[in-house]
SEBA-186707 format. One line per field, with one value per residue (C-alpha): residue number from 1; x, y, z. Coordinates in pm, whole numbers, plus 50000, padded with zeros to 5 digits. Layout:
<nodes>
n <- (NUM, ...)
c1 <- (X, ...)
c2 <- (Y, ...)
c3 <- (Z, ...)
</nodes>
This chain:
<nodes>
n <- (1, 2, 3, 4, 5, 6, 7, 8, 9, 10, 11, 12, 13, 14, 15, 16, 17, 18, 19, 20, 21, 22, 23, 24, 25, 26, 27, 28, 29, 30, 31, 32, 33, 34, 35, 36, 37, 38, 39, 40, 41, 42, 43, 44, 45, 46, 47, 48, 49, 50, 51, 52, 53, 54, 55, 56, 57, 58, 59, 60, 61, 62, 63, 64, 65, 66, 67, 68, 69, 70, 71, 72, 73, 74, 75, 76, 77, 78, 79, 80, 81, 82, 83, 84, 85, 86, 87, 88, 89, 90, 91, 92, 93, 94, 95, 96, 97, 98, 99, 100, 101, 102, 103, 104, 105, 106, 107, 108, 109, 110, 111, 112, 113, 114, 115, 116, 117, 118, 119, 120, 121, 122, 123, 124, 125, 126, 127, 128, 129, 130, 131, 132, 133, 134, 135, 136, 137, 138, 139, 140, 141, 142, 143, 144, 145, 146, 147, 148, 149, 150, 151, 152, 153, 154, 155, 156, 157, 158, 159, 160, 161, 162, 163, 164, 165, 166, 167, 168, 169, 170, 171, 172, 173, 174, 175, 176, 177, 178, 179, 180, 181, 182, 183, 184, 185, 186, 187, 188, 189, 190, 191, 192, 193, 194, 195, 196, 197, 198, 199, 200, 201, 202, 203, 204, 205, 206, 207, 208, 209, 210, 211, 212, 213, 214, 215, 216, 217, 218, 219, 220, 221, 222, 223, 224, 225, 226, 227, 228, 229, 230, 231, 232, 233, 234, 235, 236, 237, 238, 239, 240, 241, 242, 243, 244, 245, 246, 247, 248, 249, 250, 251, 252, 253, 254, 255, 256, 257, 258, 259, 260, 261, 262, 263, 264, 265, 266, 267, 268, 269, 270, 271, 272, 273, 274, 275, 276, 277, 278, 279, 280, 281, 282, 283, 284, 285, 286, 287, 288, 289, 290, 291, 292, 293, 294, 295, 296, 297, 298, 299, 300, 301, 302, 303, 304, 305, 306, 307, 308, 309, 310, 311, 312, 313, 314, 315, 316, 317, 318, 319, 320, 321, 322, 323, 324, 325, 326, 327, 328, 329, 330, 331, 332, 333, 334, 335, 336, 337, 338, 339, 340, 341)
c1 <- (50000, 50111, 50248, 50025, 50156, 50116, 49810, 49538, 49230, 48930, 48723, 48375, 48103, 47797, 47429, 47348, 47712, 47798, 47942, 48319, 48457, 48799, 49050, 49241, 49594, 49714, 49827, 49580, 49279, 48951, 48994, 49261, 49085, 48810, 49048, 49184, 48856, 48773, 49049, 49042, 48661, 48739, 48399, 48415, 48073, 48203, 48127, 48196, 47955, 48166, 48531, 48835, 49128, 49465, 49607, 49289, 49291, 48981, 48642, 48590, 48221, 48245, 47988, 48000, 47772, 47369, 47462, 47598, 47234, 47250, 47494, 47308, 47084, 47433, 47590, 47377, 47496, 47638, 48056, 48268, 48594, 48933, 49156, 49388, 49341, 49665, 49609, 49835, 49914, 49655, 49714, 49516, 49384, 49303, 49493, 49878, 49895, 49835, 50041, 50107, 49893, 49951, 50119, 50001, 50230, 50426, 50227, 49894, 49962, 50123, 49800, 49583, 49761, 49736, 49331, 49175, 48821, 48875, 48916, 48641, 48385, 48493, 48428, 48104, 47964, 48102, 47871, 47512, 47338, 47575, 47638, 47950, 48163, 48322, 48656, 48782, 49024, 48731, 48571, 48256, 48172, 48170, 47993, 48104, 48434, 48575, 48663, 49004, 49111, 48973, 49209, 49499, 49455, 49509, 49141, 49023, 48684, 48475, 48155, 47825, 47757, 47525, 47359, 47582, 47490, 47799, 47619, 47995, 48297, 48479, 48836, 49117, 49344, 49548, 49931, 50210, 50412, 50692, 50690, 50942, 50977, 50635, 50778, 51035, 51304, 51427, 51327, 51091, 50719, 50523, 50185, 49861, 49743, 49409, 49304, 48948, 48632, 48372, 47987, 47847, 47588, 47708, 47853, 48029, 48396, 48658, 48900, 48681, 48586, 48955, 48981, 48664, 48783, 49138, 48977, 48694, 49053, 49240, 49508, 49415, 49373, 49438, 49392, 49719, 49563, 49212, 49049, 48683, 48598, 48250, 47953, 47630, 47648, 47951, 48276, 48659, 48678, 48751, 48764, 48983, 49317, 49431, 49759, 49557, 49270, 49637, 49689, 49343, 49189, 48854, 48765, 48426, 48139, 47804, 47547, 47293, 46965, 47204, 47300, 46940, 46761, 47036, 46934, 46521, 46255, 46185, 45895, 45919, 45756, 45538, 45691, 45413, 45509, 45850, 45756, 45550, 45764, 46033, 45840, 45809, 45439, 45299, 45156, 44838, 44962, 44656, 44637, 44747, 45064, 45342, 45359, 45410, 45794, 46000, 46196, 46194, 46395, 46171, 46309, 46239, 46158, 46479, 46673, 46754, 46691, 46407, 46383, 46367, 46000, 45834, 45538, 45214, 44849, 44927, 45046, 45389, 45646, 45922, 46246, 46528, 46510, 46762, 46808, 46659, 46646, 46275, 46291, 46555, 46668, 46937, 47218, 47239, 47639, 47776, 47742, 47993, 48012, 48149, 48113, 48451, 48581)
c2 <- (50000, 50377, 50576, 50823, 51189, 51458, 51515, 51749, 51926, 51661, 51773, 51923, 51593, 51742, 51657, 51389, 51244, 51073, 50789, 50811, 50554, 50420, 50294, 50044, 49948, 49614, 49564, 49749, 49532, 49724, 49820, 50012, 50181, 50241, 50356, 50637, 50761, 50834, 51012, 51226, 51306, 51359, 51116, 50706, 50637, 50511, 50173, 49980, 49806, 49511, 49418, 49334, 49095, 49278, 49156, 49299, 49598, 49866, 49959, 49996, 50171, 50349, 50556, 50817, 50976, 50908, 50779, 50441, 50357, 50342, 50051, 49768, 49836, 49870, 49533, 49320, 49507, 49311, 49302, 49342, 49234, 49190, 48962, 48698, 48313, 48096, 47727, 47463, 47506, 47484, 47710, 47668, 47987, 48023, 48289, 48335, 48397, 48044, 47747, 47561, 47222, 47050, 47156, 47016, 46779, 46949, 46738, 46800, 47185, 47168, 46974, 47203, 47480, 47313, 47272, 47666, 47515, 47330, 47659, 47826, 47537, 47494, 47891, 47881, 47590, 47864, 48139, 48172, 48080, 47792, 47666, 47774, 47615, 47984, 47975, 47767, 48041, 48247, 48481, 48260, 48151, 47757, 47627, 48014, 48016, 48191, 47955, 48104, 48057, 47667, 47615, 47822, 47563, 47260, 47185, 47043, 47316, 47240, 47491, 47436, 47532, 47869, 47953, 48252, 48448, 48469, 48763, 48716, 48544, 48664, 48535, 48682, 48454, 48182, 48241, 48023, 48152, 48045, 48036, 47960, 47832, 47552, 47230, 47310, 47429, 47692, 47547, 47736, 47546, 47601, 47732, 47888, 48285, 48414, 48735, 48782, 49000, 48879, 49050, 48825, 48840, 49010, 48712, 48560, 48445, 48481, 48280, 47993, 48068, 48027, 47678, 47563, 47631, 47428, 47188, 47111, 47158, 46925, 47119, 47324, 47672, 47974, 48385, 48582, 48945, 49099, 49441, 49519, 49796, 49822, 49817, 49887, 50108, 50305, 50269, 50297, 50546, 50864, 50694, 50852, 50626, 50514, 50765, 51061, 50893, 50847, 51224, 51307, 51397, 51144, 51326, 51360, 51261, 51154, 51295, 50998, 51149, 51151, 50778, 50676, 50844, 50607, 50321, 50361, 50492, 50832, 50933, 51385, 51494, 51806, 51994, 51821, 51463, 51550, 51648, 51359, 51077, 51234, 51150, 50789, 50794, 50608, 50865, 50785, 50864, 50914, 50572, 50688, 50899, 50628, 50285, 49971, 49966, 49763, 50085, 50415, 50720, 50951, 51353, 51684, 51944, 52083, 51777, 51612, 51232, 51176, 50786, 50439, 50357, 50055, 50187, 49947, 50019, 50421, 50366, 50398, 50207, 50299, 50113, 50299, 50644, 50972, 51216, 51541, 51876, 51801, 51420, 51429, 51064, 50962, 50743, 50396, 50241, 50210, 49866, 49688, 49467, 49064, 49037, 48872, 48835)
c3 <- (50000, 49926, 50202, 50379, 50275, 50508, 50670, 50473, 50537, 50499, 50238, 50385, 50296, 50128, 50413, 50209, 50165, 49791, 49623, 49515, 49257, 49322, 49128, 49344, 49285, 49338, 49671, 49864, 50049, 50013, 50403, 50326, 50023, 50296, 50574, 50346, 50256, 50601, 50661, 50354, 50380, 50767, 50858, 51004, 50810, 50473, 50392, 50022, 49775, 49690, 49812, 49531, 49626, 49709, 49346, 49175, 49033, 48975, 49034, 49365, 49484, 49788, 50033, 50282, 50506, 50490, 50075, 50300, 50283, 49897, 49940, 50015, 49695, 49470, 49609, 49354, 49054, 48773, 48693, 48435, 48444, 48239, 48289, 48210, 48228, 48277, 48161, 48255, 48605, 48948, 49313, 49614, 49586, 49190, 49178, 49101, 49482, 49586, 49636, 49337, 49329, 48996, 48619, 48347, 48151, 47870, 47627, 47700, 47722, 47422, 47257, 47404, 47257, 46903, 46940, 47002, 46953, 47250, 47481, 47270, 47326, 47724, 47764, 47556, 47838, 48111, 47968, 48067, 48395, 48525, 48864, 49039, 49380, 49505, 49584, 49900, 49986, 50023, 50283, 50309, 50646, 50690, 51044, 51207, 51037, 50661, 50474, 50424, 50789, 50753, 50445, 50600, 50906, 50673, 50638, 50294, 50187, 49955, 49905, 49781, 49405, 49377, 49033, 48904, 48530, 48287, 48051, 47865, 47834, 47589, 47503, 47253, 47122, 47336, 47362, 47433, 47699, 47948, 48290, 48544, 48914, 48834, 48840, 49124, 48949, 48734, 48408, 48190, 48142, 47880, 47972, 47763, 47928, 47770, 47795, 47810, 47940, 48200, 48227, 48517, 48844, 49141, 49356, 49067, 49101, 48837, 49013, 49004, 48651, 48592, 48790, 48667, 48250, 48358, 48486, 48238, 47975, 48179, 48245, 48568, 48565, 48754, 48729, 48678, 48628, 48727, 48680, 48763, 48543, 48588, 48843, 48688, 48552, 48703, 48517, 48609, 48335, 48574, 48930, 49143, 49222, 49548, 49481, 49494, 49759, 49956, 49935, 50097, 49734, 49718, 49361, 49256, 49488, 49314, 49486, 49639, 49431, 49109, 49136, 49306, 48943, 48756, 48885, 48973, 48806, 49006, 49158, 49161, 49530, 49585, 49876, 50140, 50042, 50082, 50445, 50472, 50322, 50530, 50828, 50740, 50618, 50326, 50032, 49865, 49465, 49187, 49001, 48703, 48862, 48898, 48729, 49042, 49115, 49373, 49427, 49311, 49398, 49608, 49493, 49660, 49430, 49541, 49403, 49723, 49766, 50024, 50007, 49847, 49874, 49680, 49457, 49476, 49340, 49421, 49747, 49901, 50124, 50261, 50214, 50281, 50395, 50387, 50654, 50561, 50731, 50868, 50992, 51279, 51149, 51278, 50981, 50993, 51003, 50697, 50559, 50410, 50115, 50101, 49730, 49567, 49249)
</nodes>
C-alpha cells in the first residue's frame, strides 16, 4: 500500500454524503481503500459496495455519510471484468497467489495449445446461467468460520455450488508463453494465458471461473491478472486512484439522488410529500401517477433524495430512507460489502 503523505484538510462531505469511485491498485485490500477515505473526507461512516482481492485491480464503489444507505441496493449490481486466464498450472487459491497444486504435463499443454476450439467450446459451456463452487480460499463463512482461515489451518473446503449468470465470456486469442519456478526448478514450462472479458451476476467468482475452465481443459487453471471495470452502471473510466485517495483527494462525489435516478425509476415529490415521506408515512399517489415499482427514487423538488420507497396500486412504502432537514433521522452504520471476484 502507498504511504500516507502529510496530513490534509478533509474535504467538507455534502448533508446527504455521495458515492466516490475508486481505482484500486494492486496491493491494497479494500479496508485500506476504505480507511483512506475516512480520513480524507474527515467522517468514520464510509462503507463499500463490493470488496476486490489485494492483486485485483479497479472499480471499487464506495459511500459516505447518509449515501451508506444506497449501498446495500448497489451490492447486487452486475461486473465486468478483464483479465487473464493461465492454463496449465493449478494454486490453492486460483489465483497466482496460491500454492502451486499440479502443472500440466508438457504434452497435454502443448496439445491444448494446438486445438483453440477446445478453449472456445469449454468457455462457451462457462457462459450463461451455470452453477459455480466459490473459491475455497474464500471469505465465506463455513459452520462460524471463513473459509480462508479453515484452508489456511490445513482443512480440505469444499463449498456448495450457487447459480451465478455469465452475461459474457469473451476470450482473445490463446498464447504460448513460458513460465518459470512451476515444476520446482528453474526450468521454463510452457503454459497457455488468455486474455478475456467477463459480464456476470454480482457474487460471481473469476477465480473459480479460471479453475473451473482448467479443469473442464484438463490442464488446471488459475487467474494471473484481474480488473473490475464496471459496476452497473459506474465505470473505472475517471475513478479517482488510490495515489491521489492516499493524498486526501477522494475526487468527485456523486450525489445519492444523482446515482438513486440512475438506477430507479423516480417518483418527483410536491413539497408536502416530501415532508411527509420524510416522516416515514405512506403517500396515497393518483392511480394513474406512477407505474408499480420495487423501488423508486423519492426527489424533493429541490433535488435532494428523500427515500427508496416501493410503489404498489398508488400507494407507498418505505424502504430505505435519507436524513433530511425536517425528519431528525438519525444514519444507519455504513454497511459493508462481502462480494469477491
Amino acid at each position: 500500500m502507498t504511504n500516507t503523505p502529510a496530513a490534509q484538510t478533509p474535504r467538507p462531505l455534502p448533508p446527504q454524503g455521495g458515492i466516490l469511485l475508486i481505482d484500486k491498485a494492486e496491493g491494497w485490500t479494500s479496508h485500506d481503500v476504505v480507511a483512506k477515505a475516512r480520513r480524507a473526507l474527515g467522517t468514520r461512516k464510509v462503507g463499500h459496495a463490493g470488496t476486490l482481492d489485494p492483486m485485483a485491480t479497479g472499480l471499487l464503489v464506495l459511500g459516505a455519510g447518509p449515501a451508506t444507505r444506497l449501498l446495500t441496493h448497489l451490492v447486487g449490481l452486475d461486473k465486468t471484468y478483464t483479465t487473464t486466464i493461465r492454463l496449465g498450472v493449478s494454486t490453492v487459491t486460483d489465483d497466482r497467489e496460491g500454492e502451486i497444486l499440479a502443472v500440466a504435463r508438457p504434452a497435454d499443454v502443448e496439445a491444448l495449445a494446438d486445438e483453440p476450439q477446445r478453449i472456445a467450446d469449454a468457455v462457451a459451456v462457462l457462459t450463461g446461467d451455470i452453477e459455480q463452487a466459490p473459491s475455497a480460499v474464500s471469505a465465506i463463512k463455513v459452520d462460524g468460520r471463513r473459509a480462508y482461515d479453515r484452508v489456511r489451518a490445513g482443512e480440505q473446503v469444499e463449498l456448495k455450488k450457487r447459480p451465478v449468470r455469465i452475461e459474457a465470456f469473451e476470450i482473445e486469442q490463446p498464447r504460448v508463453v513460458s513460465a518459470v519456478r512451476l515444476a520446482g526448478g528453474e526450468t521454463p514450462v510452457d503454459v497457455i494465458d488468455i486474455d478475456a472479458t467477463v459480464r456476470c451476476s454480482s457474487g460471481t467468482y473469476i477465480r473459480a471461473l479460471a479453475r473451473d475452465l482448467g479443469e473442464a481443459l484438463g490442464v488446471g487453471g488459475h487467474l494471473v491478472a484481474l480488473r473490475r471495470t464496471e459496476v452497473g452502471p459506474f465505470s473505472v473510466a475517471g475513478a479517482t486512484s488510490t495515489e491521489r485517495l492516499a493524498g486526501g483527494e477522494p475526487g468527485e462525489l456523486l450525489a445519492p439522488a444523482e446515482v438513486a435516478t440512475g438506477l430507479f425509476p423516480e417518483l418527483r415529490l410536491t413539497e408536502r410529500q416530501t415532508v411527509d415521506l420524510g416522516h416515514g408515512k405512506r403517500l396515497e399517489l393518483g392511480a394513474d401517477e406512477h407505474p408499480d415499482a420495487k423501488l423508486a427514487a423519492a426527489v424533493a423538488p429541490d433535488g435532494r433524495l428523500i427515500g427508496l420507497v416501493e410503489v404498489k396500486r398508488g400507494r407507498t412504502r418505505v424502504v430505505t430512507n435519507f436524513p433530511t432537514p425536517d425528519a431528525g433521522t438519525s444514519d444507519a452504520a455504513a454497511p459493508a460489502g462481502s462480494v469477491a471476484p
